[in-house]
C-alpha positions in Angstrom: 42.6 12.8 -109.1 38.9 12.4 -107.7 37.9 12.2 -111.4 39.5 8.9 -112.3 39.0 7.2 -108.9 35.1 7.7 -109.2 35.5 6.7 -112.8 37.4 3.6 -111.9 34.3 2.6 -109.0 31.4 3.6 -112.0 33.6 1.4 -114.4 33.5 -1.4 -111.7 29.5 -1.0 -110.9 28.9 -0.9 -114.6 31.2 -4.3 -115.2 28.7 -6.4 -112.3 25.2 -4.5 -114.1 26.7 -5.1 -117.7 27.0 -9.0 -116.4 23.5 -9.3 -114.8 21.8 -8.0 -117.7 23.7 -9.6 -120.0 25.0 -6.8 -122.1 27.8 -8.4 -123.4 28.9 -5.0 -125.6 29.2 -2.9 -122.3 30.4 -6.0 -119.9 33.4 -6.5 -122.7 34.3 -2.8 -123.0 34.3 -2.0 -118.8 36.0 -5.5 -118.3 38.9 -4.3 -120.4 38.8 -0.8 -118.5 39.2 -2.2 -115.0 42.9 -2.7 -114.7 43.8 0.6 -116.8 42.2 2.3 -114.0 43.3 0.7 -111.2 47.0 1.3 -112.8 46.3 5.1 -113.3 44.2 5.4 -109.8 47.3 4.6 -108.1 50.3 6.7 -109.6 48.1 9.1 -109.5 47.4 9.0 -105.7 51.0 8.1 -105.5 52.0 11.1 -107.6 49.9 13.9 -106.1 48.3 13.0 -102.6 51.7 10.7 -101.8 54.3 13.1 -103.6 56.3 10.1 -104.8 58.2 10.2 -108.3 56.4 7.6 -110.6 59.8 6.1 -112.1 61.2 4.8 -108.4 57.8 3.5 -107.8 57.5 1.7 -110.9 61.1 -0.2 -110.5 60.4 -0.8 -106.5 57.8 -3.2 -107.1 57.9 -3.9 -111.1 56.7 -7.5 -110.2 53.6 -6.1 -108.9 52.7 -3.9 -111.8 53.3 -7.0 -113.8 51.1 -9.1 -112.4 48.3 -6.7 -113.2 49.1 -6.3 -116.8 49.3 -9.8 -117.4 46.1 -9.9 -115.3 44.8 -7.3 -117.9 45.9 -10.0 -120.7 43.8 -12.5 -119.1 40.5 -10.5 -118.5 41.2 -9.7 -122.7 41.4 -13.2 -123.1 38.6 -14.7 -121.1 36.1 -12.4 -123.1 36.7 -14.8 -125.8 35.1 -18.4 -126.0 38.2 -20.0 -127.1 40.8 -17.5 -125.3 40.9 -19.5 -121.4 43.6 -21.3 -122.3 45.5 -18.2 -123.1 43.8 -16.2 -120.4 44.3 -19.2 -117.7 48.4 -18.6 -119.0 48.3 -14.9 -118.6 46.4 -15.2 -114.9 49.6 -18.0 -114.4 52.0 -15.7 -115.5 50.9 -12.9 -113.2 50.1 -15.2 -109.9 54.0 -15.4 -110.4 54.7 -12.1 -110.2 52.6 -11.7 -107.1 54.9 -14.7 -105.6 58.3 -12.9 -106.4 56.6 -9.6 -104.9 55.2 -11.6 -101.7 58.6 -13.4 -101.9 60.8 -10.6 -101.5 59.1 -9.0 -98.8 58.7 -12.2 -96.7 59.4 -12.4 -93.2 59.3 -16.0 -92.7 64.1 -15.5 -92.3 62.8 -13.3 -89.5 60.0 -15.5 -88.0 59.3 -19.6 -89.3 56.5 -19.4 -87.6 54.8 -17.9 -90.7 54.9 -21.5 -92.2 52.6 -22.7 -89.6 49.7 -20.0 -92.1 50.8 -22.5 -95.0 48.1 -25.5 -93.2 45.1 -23.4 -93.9 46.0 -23.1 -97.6 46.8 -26.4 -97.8 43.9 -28.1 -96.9 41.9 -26.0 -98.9 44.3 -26.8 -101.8 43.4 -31.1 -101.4 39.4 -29.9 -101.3 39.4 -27.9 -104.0 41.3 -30.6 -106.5 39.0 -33.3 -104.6 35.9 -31.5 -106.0 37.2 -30.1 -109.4 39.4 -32.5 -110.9 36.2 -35.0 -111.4 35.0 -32.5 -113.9 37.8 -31.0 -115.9 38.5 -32.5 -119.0 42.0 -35.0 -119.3 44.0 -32.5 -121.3 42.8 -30.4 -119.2 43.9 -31.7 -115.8 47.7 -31.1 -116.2 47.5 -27.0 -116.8 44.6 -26.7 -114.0 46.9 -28.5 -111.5 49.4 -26.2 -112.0 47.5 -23.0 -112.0 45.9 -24.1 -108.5 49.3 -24.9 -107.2 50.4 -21.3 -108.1 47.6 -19.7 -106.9 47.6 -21.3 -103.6 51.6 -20.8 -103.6 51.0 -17.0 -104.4 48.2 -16.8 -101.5 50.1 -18.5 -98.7 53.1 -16.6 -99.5 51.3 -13.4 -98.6 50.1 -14.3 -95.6 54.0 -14.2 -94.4 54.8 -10.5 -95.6 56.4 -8.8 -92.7 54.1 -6.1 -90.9 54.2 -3.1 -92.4 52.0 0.1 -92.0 50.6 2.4 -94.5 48.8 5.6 -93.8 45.8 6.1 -95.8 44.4 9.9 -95.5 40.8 11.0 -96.4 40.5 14.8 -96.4 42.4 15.5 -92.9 41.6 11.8 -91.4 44.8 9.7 -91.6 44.3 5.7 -91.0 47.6 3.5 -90.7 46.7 0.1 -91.6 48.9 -2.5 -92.2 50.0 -3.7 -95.6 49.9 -7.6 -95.1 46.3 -7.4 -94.5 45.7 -6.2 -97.8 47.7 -8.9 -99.3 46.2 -11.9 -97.5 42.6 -9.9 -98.2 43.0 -9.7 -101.7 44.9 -13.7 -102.3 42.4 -15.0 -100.7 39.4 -13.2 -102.8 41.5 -14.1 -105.8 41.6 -17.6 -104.8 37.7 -17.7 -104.6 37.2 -16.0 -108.1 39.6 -18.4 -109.4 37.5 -21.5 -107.8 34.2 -19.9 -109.0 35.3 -19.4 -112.5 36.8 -23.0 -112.5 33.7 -24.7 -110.8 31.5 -22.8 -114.1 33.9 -23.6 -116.4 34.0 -27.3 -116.3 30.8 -28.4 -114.7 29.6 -25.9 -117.9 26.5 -24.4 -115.6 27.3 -20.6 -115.5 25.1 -18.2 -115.0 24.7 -14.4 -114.5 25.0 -14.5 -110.5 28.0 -16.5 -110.5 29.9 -14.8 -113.4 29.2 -11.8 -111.1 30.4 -13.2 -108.1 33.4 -14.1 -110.0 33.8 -10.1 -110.6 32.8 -9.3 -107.0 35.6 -11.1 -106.3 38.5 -10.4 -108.4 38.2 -6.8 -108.8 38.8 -5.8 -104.9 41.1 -8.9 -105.1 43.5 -6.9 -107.9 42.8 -3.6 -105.7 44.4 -5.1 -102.7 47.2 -6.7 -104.2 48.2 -3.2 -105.7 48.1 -1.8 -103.1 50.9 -3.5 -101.2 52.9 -2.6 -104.1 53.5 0.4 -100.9 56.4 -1.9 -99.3 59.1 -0.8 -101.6 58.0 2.8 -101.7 
């Protein structure tokens, strides 16, 4: 149990070293590991510090589980110099995953004033395609459009999950913290990874800090979105 959750957090340190070194054998081999561990870290913890049967868990919130294997697909992908097409599709395919998950556990029936948190994202959404669309390629345009539009979709959808707790124990401290927090947490550093990787991408000036950042980013952003994966359990 403590095994693979340390082995998960070496996995991730070794991912942001193997980048700034530019060890491209150990970057591609921890890269691949990161999802596989987040997967097993949680029904694990769900299994023996939760006591919750892994089958129910796995149907409750299939769309979330989804989302990270298709996530997985695109990491696989993006190790590859002529795989971001097919790892920008995978990362597509998944962000609507996360938007049937956020979806079905909205509140906004409840409560429209959860639409009012759709401004924010909005905004940012005319910036970012301001900026970027200047520099992506024509063919190019099309596919980006509609990965941002997702992207932002999926993030200002979880910002209207209904408030739920979830009590996290350590030894014999229990903390109840709620669940949408971890879903607006982890959209919103998903939606800054995403913007990081585009900006290097098409104004083709990457280097090792911001492929990093990229990975600072994304791999608490995956984390966090698992973790809601808790409202159906």
């Amino acid at each position: 149990m403590a095994v693979i959750n340390i082995t998960l957090i070496l996995n991730c340190i070794l991912q942001i070293i193997s980048i700034c070194i530019g060890n491209f054998s150990m970057r591609k081999v921890t890269k691949i590991l990161i999802i596989p561990l987040m997967l097993a870290s949680f029904f694990i913890d769900m299994a023996y510090i939760g006591g919750y049967e892994l089958k129910p868990v796995l149907y409750a919130e299939l769309p979330v589980f989804m989302g990270l294997i298709f996530g997985w697909l695109g990491d696989i992908f993006l190790l590859k110099d002529t795989g971001f097409v097919k790892g920008l599709a995978c990362f597509l395919l998944g962000h609507i995953f996360y938007i049937i998950h956020f979806a079905r556990n909205s509140g906004i029936n409840e409560n429209p004033v959860y639409l009012f948190v759709l401004i924010p994202y909005a905004v940012y959404f005319i910036i970012i395609l301001k900026k970027l669309m200047p520099v992506v390629d024509h063919k190019m345009k099309p596919p980006v459009l509609c990965y941002m539009s997702v992207i932002i979709t999926m993030g200002a959808l979880s910002s209207c999950l209904k408030n739920q707790m979830m009590d996290i124990s350590f030894h014999c401290i229990t903390v109840s913290l709620p669940l949408h927090i971890f879903a607006v947490l982890g959209s919103t550093l998903f939606i800054i990874s995403d913007t990081i990787l585009a900006f290097n991408t098409f104004r083709k000036n990457q280097n090792r800090f911001r492929s990093a950042l990229v990975m600072i980013t994304y791999i608490p952003a995956q984390f966090l979105i698992m973790m809601t994966a808790c409202y159906g359990i």
